[in-house]
gemmi code that builds the backbone of each chain (N, CA, C; Angstrom):
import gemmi

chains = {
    "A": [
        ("UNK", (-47.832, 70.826, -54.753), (-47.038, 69.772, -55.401), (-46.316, 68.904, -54.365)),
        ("UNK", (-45.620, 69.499, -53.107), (-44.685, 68.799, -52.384), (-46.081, 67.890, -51.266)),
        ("UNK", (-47.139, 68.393, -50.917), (-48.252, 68.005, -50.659), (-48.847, 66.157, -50.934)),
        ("UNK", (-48.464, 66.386, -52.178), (-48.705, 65.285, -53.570), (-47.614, 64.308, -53.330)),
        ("UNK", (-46.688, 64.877, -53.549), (-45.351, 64.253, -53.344), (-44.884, 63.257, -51.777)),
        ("UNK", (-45.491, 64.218, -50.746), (-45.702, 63.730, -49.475), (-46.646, 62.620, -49.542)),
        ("UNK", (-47.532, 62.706, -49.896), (-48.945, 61.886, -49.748), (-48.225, 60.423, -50.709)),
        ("UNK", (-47.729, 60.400, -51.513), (-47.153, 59.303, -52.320), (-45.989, 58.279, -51.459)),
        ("UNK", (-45.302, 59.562, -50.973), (-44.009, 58.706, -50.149), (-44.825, 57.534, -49.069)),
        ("UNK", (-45.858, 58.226, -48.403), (-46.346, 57.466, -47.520), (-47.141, 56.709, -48.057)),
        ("UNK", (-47.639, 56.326, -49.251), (-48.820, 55.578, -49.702), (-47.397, 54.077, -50.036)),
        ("UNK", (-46.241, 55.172, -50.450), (-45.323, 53.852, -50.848), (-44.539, 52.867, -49.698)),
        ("UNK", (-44.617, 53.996, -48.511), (-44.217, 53.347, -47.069), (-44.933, 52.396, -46.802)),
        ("UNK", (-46.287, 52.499, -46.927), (-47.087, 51.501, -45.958), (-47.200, 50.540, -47.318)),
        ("UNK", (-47.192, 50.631, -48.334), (-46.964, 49.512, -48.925), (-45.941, 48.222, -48.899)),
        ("UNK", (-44.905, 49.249, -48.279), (-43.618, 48.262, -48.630), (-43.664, 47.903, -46.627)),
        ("UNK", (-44.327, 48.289, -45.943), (-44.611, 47.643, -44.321), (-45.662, 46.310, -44.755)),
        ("UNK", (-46.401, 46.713, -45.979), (-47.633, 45.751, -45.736), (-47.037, 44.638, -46.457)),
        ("UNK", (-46.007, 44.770, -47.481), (-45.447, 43.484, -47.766), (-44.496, 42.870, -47.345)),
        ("UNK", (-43.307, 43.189, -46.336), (-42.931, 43.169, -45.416), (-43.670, 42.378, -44.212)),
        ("UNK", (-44.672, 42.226, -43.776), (-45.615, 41.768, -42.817), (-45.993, 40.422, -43.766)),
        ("UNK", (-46.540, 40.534, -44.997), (-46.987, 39.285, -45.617), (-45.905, 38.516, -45.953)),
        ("UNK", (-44.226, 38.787, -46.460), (-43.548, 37.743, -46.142), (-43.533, 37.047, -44.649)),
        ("UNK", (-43.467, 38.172, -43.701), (-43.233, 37.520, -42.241), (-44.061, 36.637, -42.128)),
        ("UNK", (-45.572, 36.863, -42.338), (-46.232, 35.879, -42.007), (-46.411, 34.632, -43.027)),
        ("UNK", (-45.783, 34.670, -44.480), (-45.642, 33.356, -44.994), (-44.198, 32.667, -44.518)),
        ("UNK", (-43.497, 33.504, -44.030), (-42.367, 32.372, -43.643), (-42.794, 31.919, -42.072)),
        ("UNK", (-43.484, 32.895, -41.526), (-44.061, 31.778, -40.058), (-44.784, 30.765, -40.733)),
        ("UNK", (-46.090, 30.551, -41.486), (-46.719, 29.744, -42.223), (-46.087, 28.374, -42.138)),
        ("UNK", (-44.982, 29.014, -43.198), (-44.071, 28.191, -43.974), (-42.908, 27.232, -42.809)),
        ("UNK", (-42.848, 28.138, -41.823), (-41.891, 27.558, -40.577), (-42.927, 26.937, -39.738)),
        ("UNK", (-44.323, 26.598, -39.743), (-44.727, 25.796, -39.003), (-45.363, 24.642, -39.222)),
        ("UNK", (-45.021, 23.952, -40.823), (-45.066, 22.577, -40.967), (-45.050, 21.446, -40.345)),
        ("UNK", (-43.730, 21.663, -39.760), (-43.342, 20.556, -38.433), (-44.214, 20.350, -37.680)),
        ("UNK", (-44.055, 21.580, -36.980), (-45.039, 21.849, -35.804), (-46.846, 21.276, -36.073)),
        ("UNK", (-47.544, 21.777, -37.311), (-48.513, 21.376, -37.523), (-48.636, 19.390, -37.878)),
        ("UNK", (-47.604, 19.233, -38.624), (-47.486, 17.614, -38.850), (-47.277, 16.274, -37.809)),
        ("UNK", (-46.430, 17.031, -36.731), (-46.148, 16.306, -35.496), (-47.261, 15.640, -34.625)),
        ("UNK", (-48.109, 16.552, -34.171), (-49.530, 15.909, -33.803), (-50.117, 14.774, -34.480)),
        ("UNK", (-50.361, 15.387, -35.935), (-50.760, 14.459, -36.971), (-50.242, 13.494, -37.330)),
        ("UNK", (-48.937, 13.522, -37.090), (-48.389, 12.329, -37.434), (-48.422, 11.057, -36.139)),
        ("UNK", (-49.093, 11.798, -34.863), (-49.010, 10.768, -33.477), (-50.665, 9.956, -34.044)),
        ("UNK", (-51.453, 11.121, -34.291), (-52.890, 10.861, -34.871), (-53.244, 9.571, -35.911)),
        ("UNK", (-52.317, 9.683, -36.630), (-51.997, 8.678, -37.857), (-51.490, 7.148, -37.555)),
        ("UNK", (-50.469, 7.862, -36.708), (-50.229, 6.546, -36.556), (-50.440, 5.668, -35.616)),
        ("UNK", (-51.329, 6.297, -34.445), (-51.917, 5.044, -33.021), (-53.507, 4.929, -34.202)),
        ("UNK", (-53.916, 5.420, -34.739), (-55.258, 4.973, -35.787), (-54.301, 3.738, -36.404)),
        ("UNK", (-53.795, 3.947, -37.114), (-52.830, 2.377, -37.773), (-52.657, 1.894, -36.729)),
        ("UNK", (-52.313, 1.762, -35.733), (-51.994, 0.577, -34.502), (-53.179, -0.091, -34.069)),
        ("UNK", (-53.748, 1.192, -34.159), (-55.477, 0.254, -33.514), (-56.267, -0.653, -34.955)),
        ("UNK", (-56.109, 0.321, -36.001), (-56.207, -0.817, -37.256), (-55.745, -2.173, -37.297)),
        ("UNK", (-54.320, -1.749, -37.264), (-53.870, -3.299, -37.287), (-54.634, -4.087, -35.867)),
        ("UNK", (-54.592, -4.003, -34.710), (-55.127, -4.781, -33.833), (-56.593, -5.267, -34.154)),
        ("UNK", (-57.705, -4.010, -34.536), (-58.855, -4.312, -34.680), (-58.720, -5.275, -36.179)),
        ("UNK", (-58.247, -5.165, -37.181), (-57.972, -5.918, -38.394), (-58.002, -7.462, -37.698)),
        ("UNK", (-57.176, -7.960, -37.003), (-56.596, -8.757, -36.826), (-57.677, -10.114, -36.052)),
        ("UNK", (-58.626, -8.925, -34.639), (-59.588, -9.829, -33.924), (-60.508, -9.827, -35.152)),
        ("UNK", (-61.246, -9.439, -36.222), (-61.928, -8.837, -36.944), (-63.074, -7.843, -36.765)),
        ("UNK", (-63.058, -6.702, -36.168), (-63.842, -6.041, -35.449), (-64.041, -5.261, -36.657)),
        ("UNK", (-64.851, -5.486, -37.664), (-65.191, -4.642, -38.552), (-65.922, -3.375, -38.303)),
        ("UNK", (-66.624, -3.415, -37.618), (-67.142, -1.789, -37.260), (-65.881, -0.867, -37.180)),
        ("UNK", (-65.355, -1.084, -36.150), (-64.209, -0.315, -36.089), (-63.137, -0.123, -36.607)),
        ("UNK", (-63.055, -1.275, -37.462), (-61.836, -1.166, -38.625), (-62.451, 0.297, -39.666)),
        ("UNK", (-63.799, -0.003, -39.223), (-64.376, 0.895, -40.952), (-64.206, 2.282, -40.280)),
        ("UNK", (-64.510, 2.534, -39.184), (-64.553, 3.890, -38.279), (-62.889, 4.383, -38.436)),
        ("UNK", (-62.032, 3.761, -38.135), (-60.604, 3.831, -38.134), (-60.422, 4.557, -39.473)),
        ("UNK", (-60.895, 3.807, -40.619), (-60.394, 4.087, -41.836), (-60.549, 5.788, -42.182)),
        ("UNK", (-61.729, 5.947, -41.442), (-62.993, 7.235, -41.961), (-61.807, 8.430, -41.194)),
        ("UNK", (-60.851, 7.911, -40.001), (-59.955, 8.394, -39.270), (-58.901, 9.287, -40.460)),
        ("UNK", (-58.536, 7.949, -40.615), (-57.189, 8.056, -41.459), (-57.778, 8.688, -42.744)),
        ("UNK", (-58.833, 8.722, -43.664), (-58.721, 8.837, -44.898), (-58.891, 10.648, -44.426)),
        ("UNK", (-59.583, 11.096, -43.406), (-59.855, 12.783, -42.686), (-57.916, 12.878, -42.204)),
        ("UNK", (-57.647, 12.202, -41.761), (-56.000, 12.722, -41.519), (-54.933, 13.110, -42.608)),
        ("UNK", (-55.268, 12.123, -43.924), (-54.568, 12.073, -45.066), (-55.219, 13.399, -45.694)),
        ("UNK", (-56.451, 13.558, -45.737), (-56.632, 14.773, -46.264), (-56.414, 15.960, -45.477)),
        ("UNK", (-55.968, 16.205, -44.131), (-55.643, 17.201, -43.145), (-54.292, 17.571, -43.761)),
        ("UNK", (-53.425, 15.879, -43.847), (-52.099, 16.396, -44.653), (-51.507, 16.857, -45.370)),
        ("UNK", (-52.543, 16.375, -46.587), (-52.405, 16.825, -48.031), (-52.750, 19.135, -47.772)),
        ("UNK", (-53.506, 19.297, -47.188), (-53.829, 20.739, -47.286), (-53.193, 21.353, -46.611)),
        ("UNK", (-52.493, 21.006, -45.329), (-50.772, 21.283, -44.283), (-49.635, 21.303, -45.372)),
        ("UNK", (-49.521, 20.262, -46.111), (-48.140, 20.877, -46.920), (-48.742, 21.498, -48.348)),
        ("UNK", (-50.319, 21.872, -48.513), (-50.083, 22.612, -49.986), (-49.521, 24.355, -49.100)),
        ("UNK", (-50.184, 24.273, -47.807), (-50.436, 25.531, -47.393), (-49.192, 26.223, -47.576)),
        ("UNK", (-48.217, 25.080, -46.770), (-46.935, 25.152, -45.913), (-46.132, 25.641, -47.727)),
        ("UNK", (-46.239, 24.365, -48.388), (-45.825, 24.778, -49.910), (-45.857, 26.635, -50.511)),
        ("UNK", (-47.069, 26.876, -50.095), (-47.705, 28.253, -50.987), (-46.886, 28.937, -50.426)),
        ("UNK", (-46.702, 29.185, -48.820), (-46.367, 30.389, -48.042), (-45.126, 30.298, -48.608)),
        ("UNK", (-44.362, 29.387, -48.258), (-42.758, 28.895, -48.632), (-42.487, 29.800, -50.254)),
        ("UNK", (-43.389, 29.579, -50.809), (-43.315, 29.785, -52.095), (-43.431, 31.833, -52.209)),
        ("UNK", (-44.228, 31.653, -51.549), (-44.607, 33.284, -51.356), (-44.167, 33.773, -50.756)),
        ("UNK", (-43.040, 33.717, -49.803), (-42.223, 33.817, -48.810), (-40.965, 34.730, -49.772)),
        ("UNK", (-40.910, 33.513, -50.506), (-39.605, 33.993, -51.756), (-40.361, 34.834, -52.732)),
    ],
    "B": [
        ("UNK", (-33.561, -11.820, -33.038), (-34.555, -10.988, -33.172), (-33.898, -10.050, -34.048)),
        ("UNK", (-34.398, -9.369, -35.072), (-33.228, -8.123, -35.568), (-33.689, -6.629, -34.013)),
        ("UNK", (-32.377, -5.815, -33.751), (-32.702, -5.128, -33.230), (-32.681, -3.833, -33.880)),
        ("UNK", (-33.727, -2.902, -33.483), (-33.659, -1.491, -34.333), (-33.790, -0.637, -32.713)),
        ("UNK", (-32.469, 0.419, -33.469), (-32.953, 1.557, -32.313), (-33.114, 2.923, -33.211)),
        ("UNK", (-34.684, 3.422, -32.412), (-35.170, 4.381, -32.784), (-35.297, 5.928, -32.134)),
        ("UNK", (-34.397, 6.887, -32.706), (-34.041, 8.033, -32.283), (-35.043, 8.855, -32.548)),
        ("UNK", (-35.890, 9.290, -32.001), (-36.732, 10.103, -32.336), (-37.051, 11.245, -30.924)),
        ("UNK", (-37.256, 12.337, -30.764), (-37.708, 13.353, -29.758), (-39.265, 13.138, -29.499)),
        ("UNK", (-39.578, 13.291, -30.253), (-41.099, 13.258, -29.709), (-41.729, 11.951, -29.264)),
        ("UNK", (-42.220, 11.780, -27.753), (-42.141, 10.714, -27.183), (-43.606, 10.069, -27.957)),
        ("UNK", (-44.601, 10.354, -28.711), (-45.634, 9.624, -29.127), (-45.271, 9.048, -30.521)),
        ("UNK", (-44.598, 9.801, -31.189), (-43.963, 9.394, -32.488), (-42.831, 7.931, -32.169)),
        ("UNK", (-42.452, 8.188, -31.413), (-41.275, 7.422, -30.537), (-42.377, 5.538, -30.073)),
        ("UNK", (-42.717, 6.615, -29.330), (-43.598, 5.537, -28.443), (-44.597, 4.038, -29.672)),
        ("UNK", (-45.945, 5.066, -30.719), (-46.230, 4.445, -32.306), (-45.582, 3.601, -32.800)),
        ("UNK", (-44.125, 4.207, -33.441), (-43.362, 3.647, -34.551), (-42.986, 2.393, -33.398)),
        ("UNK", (-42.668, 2.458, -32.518), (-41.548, 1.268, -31.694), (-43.223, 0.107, -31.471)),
        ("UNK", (-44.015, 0.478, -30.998), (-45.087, -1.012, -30.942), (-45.625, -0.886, -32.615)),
        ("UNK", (-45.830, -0.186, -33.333), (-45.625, -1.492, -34.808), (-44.732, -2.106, -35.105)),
        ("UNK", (-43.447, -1.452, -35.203), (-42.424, -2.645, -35.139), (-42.369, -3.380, -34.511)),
        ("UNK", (-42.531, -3.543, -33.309), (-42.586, -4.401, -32.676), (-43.352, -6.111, -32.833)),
        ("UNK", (-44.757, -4.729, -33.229), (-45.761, -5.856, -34.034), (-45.508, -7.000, -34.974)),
        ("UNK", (-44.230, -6.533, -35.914), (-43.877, -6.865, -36.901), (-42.680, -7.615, -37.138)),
        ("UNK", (-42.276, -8.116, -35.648), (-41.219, -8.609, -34.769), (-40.035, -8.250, -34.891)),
        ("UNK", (-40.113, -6.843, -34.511), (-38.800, -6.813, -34.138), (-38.368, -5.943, -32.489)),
        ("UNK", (-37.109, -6.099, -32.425), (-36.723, -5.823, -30.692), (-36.682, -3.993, -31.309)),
        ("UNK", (-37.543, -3.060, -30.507), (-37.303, -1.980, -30.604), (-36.368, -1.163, -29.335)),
        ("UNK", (-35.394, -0.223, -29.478), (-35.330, 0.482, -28.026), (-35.158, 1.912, -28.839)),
        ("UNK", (-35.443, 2.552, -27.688), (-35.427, 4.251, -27.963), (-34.511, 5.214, -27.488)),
        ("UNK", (-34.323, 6.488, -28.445), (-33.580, 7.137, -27.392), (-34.164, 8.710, -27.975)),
        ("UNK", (-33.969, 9.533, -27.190), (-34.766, 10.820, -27.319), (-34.116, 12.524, -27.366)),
        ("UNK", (-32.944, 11.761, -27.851), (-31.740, 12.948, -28.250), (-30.562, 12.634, -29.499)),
        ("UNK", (-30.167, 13.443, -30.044), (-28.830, 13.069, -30.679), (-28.266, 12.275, -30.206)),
        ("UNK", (-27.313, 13.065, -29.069), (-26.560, 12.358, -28.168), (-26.888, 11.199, -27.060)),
        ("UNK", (-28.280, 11.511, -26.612), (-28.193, 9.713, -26.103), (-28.216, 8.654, -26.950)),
        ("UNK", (-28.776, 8.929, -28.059), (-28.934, 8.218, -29.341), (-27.731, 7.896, -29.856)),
        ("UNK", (-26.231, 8.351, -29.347), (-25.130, 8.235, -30.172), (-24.499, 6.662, -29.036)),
        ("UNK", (-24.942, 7.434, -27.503), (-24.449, 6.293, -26.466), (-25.031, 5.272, -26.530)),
        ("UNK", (-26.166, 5.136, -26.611), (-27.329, 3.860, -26.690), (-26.614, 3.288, -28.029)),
        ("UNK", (-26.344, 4.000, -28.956), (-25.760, 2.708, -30.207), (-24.740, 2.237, -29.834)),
        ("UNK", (-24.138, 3.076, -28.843), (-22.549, 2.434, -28.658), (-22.989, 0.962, -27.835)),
        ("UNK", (-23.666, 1.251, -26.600), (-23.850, 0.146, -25.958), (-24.698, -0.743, -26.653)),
        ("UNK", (-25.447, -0.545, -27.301), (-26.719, -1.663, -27.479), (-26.102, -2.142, -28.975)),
        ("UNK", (-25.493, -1.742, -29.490), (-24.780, -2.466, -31.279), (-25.910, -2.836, -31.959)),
        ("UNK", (-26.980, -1.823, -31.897), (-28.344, -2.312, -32.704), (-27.692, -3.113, -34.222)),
        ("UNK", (-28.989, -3.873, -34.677), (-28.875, -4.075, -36.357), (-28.995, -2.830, -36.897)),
        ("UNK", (-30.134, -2.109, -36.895), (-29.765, -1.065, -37.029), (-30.666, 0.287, -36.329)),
        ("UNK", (-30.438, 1.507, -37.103), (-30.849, 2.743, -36.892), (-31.550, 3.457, -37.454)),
        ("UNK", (-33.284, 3.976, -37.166), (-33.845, 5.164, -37.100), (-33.861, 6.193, -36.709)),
        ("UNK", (-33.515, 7.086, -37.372), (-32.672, 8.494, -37.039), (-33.830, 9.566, -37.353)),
        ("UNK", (-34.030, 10.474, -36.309), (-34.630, 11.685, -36.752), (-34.141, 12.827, -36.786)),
        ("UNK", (-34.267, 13.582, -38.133), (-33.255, 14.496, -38.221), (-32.988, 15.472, -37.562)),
        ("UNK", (-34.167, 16.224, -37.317), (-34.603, 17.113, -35.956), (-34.103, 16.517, -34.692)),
        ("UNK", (-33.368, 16.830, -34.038), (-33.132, 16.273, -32.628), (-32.899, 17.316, -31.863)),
        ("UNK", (-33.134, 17.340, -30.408), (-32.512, 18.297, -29.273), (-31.124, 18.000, -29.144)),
        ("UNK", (-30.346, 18.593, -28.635), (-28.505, 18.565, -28.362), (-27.773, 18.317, -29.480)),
        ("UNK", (-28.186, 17.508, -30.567), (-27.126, 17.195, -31.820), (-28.118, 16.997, -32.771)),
        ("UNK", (-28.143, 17.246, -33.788), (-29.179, 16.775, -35.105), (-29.147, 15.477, -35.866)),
        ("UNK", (-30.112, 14.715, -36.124), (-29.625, 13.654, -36.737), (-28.552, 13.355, -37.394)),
        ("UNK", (-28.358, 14.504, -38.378), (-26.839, 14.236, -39.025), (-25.673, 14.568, -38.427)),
        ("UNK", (-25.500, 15.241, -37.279), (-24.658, 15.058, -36.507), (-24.341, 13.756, -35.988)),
        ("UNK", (-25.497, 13.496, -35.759), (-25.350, 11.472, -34.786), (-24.950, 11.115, -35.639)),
        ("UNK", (-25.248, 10.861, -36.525), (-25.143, 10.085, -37.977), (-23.818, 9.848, -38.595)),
        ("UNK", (-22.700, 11.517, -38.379), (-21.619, 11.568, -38.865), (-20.750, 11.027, -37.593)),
        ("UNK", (-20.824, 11.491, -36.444), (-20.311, 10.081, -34.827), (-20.220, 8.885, -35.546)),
        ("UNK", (-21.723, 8.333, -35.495), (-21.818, 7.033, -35.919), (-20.705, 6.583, -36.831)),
        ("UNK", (-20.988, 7.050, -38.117), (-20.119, 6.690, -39.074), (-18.842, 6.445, -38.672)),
        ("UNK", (-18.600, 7.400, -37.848), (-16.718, 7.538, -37.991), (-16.277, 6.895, -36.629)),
        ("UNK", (-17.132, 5.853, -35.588), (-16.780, 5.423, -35.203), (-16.745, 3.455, -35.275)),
        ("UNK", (-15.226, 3.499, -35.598), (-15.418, 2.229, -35.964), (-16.562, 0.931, -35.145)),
        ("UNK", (-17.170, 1.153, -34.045), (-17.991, 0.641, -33.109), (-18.854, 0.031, -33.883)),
        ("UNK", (-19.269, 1.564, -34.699), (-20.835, 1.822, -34.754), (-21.103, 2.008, -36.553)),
        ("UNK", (-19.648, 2.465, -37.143), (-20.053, 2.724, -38.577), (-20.565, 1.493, -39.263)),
        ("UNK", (-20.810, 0.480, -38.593), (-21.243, -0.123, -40.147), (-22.964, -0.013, -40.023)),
        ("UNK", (-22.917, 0.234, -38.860), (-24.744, 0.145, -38.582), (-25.740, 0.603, -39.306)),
        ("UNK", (-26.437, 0.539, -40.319), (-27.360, 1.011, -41.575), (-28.247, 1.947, -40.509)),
        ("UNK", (-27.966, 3.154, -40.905), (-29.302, 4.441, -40.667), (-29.943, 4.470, -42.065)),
        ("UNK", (-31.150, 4.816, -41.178), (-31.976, 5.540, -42.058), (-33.163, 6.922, -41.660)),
        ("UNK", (-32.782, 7.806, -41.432), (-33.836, 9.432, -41.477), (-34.972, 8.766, -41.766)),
        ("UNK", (-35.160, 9.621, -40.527), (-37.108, 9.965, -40.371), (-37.193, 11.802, -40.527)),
        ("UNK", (-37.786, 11.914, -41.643), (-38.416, 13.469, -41.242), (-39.806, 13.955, -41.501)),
        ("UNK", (-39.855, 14.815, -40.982), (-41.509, 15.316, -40.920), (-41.342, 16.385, -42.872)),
        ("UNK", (-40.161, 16.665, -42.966), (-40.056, 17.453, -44.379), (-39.369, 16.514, -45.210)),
        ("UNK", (-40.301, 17.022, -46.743), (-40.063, 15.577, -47.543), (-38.811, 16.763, -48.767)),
        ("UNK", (-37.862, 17.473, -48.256), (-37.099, 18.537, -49.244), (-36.019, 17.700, -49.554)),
        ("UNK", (-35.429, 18.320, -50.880), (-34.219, 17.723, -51.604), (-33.268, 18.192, -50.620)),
        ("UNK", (-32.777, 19.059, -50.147), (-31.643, 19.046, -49.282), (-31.511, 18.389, -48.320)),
        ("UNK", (-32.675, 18.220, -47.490), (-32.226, 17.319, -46.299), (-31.809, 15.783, -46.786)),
        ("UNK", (-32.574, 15.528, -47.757), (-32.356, 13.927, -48.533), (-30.632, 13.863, -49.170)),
        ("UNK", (-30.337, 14.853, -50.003), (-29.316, 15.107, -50.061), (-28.072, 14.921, -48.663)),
        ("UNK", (-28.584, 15.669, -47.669), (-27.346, 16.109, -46.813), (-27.242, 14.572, -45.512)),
        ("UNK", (-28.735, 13.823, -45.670), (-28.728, 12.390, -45.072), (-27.822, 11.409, -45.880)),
        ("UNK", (-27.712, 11.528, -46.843), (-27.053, 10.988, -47.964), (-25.477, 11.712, -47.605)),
        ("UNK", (-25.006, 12.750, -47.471), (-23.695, 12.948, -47.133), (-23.266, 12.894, -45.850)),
        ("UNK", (-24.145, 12.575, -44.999), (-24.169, 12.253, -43.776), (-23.610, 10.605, -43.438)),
        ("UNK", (-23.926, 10.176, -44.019), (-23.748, 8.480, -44.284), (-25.436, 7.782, -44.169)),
        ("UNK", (-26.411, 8.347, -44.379), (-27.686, 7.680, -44.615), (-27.477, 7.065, -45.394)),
        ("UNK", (-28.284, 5.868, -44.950), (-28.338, 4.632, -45.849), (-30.108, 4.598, -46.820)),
        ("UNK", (-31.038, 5.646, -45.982), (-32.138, 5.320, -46.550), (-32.749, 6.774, -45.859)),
        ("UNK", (-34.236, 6.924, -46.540), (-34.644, 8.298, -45.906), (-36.478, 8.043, -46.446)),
        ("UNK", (-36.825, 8.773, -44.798), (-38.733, 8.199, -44.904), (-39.100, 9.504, -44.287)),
        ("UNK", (-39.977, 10.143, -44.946), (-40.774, 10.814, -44.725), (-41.834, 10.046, -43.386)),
        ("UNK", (-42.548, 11.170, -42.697), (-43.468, 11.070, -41.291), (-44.645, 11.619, -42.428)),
        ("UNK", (-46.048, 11.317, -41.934), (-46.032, 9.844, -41.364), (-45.695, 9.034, -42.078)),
        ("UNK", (-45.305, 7.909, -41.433), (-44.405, 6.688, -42.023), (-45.449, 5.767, -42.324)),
        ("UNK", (-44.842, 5.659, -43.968), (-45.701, 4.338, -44.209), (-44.843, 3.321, -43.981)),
        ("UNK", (-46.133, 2.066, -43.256), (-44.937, 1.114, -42.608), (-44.703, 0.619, -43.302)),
        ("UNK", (-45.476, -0.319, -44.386), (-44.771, -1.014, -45.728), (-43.708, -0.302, -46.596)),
        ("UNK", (-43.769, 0.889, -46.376), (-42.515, 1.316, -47.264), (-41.226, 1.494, -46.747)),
        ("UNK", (-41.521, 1.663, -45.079), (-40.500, 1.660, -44.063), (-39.761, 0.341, -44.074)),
        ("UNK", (-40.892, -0.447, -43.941), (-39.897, -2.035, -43.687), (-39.346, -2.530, -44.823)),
        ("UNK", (-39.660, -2.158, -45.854), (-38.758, -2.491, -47.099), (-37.794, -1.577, -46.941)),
        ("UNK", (-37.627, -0.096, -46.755), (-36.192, 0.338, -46.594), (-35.540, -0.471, -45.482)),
        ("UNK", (-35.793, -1.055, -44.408), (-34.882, -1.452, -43.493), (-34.483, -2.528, -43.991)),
        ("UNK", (-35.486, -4.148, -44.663), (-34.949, -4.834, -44.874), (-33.854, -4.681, -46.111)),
        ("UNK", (-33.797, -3.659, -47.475), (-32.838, -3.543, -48.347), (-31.669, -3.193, -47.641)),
        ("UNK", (-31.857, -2.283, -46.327), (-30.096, -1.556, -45.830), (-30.009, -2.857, -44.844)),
        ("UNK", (-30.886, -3.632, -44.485), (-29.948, -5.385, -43.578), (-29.210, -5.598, -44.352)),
        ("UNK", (-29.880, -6.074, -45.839), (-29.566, -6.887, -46.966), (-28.283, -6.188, -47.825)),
        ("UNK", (-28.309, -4.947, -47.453), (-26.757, -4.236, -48.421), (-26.062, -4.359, -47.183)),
        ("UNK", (-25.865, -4.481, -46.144), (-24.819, -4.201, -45.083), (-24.360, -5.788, -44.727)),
        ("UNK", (-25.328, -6.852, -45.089), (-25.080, -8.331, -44.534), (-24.503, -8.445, -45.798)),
        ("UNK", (-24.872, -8.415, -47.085), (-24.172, -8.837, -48.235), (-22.702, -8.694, -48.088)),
    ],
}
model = gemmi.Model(1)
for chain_id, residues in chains.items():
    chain = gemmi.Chain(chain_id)
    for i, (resn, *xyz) in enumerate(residues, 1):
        res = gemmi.Residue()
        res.name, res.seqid = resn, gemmi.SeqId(i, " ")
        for name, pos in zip(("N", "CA", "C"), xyz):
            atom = gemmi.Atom()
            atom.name, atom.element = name, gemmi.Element(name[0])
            atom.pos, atom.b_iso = gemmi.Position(*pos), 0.0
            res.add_atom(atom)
        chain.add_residue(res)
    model.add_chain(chain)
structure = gemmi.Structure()
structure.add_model(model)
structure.setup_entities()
């Protein structure tokens, strides 16, 4: 019986280590928004600088290449803060 | 020229935002801390201020609350830049004395309409 009893305590230990570990790692997740957006946000916005310039001589090739930039950055963003969102969320 | 000074740490974010504005004529200068960001307003009496909330040595709303309370510098319209789009920080820019608040990346059309409404409430 105490056998049984033993074998449980520890099945409930490493449970409560293994969730313990999965908050830690949704609040790192969740704490590295910034960090992941910062790049992206240098990415984003020299693509808009060169837009506007190429817009302007009318260098359409590269306006269209630019865009293909930005519309892959906007969607990089959108899936950085659902992530950043979830962990945050799962965190709590 | 209107002048804007832009507080931001990260020198590419810094570096971006200041040549579109620029583009868009206006005089940009930079500064890359709270606190140089608090001296540079003193000397330079921008029109106004882009503030990032994140800063090394003082946090945006630290500068922000300087600013305010020095008669020099309080009337100068800030407005927060942050990389997090949360109700508290919007909130606490707002008790800070923010005049306006933009999420990174910055859209510039939505940026330059917040700056020109806080010219236009501070010249009124």
């Amino acid at each position: 019986m105490s056998e049984v009893i033993n074998h449980l305590e520890r099945e409930v230990d490493a449970t409560d280590r293994a969730q313990a570990q999965a908050v830690a790692l949704c609040r790192r997740m969740a704490g590295m928004g910034h960090d992941l957006k910062t790049p992206l946000n240098a990415i984003m916005g020299y693509t808009e600088l060169l837009l506007e310039e190429f817009e302007e001589v009318g260098a359409a090739d590269k306006v269209a290449d630019l865009r293909k930039i930005l519309r892959s950055g906007s969607q990089l963003l959108g899936m950085i803060e659902a992530l950043v969102r979830d962990a945050a969320e799962a965190a709590r | 020229m209107t002048h804007i000074l832009l507080i931001e740490d990260n020198d590419q974010t810094r570096d971006v935002l200041s040549r579109r504005l620029a583009r868009r004529g206006f005089e940009v200068s930079g500064a890359a801390t709270g606190r140089t960001g608090v001296e540079r307003a003193g000397a330079l009496r921008p029109d106004l201020i882009l503030m990032d909330v994140s800063l090394p040595e003082m946090s945006g709303f630290e500068a922000t609350r300087r600013l305010k309370a020095d008669p020099a510098t309080g009337h100068i319209p800030v407005i927060f830049l942050t990389a997090h789009g949360r109700r508290e920080d919007e909130a606490e820019a707002h008790a800070a004395g923010g005049d306006g608040f933009a999420v990174k990346p910055v859209d510039l059309e939505h940026l330059l309409l917040s700056i020109r409404t806080a010219l236009e409430t501070h010249r009124g």
